[in-house]
C-alpha positions as CSV (number, residue, x, y, z in Angstrom):
1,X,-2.3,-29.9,-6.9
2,X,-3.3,-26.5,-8.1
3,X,-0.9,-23.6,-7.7
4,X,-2.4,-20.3,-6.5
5,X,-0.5,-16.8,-6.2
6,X,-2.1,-14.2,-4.0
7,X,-1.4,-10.8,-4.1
8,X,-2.5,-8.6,-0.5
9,X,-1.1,-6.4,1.5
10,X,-3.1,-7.1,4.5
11,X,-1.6,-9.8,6.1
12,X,-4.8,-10.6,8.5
13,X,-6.8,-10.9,4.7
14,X,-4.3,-12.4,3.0
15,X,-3.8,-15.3,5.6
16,X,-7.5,-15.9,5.8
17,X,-8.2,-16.1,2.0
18,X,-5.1,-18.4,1.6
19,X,-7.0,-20.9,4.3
20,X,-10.5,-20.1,2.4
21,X,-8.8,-21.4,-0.8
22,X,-6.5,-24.1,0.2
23,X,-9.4,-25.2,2.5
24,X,-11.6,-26.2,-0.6
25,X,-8.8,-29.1,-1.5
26,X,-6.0,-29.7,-4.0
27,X,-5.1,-25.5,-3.7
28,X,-1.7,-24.5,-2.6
29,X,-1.2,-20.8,-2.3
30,X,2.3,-20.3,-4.3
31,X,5.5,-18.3,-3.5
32,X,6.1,-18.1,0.3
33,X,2.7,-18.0,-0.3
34,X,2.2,-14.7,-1.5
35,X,3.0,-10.8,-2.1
36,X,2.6,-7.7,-0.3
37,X,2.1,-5.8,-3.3
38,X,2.3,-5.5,-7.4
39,X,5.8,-4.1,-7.4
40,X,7.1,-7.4,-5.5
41,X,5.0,-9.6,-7.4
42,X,6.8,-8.6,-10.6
43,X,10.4,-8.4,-8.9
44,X,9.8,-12.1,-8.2
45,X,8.4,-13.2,-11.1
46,X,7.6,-16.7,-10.0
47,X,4.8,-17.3,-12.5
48,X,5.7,-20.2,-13.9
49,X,2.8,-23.2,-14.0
50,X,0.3,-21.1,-11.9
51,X,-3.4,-22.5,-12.2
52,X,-4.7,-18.4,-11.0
53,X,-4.1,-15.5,-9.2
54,X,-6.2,-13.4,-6.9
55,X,-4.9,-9.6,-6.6
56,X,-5.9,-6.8,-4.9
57,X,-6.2,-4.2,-7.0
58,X,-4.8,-1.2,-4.6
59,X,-1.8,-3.0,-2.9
60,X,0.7,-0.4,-1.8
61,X,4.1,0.4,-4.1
62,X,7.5,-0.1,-1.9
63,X,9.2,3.2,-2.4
64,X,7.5,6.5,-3.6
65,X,9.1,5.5,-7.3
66,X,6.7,2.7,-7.1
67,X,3.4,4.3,-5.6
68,X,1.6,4.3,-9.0
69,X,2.4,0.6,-9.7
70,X,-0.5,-1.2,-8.1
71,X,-2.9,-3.8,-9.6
72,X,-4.1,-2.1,-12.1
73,X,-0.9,-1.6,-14.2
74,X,-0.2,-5.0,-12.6
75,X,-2.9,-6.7,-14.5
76,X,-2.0,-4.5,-17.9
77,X,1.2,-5.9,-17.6
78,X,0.6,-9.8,-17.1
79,X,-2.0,-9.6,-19.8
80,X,0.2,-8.2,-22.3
81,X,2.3,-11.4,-21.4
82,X,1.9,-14.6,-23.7
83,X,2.4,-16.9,-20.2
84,X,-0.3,-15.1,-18.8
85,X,-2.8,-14.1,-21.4
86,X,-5.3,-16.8,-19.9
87,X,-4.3,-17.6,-16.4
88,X,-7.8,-16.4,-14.7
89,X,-7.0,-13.8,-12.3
90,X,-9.7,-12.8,-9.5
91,X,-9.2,-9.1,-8.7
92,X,-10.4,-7.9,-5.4
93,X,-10.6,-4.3,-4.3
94,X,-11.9,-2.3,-0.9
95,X,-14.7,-0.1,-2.6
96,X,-17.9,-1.0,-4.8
97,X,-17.4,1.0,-7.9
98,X,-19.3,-0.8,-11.2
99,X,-17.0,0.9,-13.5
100,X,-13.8,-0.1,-11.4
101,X,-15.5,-3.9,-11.9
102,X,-15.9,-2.8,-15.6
103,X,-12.3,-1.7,-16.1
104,X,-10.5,-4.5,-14.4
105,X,-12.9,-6.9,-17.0
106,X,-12.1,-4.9,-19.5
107,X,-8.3,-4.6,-18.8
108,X,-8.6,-8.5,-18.1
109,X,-9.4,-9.8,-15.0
110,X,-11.7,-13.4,-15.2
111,X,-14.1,-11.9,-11.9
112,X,-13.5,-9.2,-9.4
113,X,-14.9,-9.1,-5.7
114,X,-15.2,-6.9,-3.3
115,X,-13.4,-7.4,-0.2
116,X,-15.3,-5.4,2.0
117,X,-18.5,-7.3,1.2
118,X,-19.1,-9.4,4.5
119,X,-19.6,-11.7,2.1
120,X,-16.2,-12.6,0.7
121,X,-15.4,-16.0,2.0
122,X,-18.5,-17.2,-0.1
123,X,-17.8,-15.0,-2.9
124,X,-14.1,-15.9,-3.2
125,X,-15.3,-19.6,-2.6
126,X,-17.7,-19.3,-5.4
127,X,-15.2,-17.5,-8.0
128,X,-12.4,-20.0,-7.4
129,X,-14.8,-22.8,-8.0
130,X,-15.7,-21.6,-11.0
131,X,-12.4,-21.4,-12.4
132,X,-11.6,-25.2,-11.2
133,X,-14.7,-26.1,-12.4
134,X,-13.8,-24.4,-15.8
135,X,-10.1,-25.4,-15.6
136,X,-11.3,-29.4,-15.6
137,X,-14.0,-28.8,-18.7
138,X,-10.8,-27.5,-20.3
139,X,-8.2,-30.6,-19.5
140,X,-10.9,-33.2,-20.3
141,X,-11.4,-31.2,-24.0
142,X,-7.6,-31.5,-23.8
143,X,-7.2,-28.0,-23.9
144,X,-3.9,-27.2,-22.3
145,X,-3.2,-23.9,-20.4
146,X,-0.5,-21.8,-21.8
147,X,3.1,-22.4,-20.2
């Protein structure tokens, strides 16, 4: 079974993508399923064995203390970590910028989507896929995922 986490603060969202996913077979979505928002993804810091994440990149902070914590730093942050440094991570975001897309690439997301697209079931679909897809070229090589 592969182990998701999703990061959204739109509950309506998050619930459907989490159906989307575990819907193409052997997925669970990890952690009481998911977060609301960077700052409680990191509090939690339940990370251990994941297969991916998918994140939104502008979920809310908690307090005011934590408004400039959102998926961006989020993303910094994991990468710099060894445990994370090749966990694929799908990034999602509202608004279809190409040098948001660029950035989040470049900061180290494996894909980024939009999620007002009305296409985002397919593209979500597609992206996770590709990352099973991927995941099983690496176990047959015997190329094991970083703990």
């Amino acid at each position: 079974m592969k182990k998701i986490l999703m990061i959204e603060d739109n509950d309506t969202l998050r619930k459907l993508l989490g159906t989307v996913v575990e819907g193409l077979g052997g997925i669970t979505v990890y952690g009481e399923e998911t977060c609301q928002s960077a700052w409680e993804a990191i509090c939690r810091g339940e990370y251990r064995n994941l297969d991916f994440i998918i994140m939104d990149i502008y979920t809310p902070g908690v307090t005011e203390e934590q408004k400039e914590f959102n998926g961006k730093v989020l993303l910094k942050r994991m990468r710099e970590k060894e445990g994370f440094k090749t966990i694929p991570i799908i990034t999602m975001s509202s608004w279809p910028e190409t040098s948001l897309e660029q950035e989040l690439l470049w900061l180290g997301a494996s894909s980024h989507i939009e999620k007002a697209s009305s296409l985002i079931v397919d593209n979500l679909s597609l992206e996770v896929r590709k990352i099973l897809a991927n995941n099983s070229i690496r176990q047959k090589a015997g190329i094991r995922k970083q703990e």
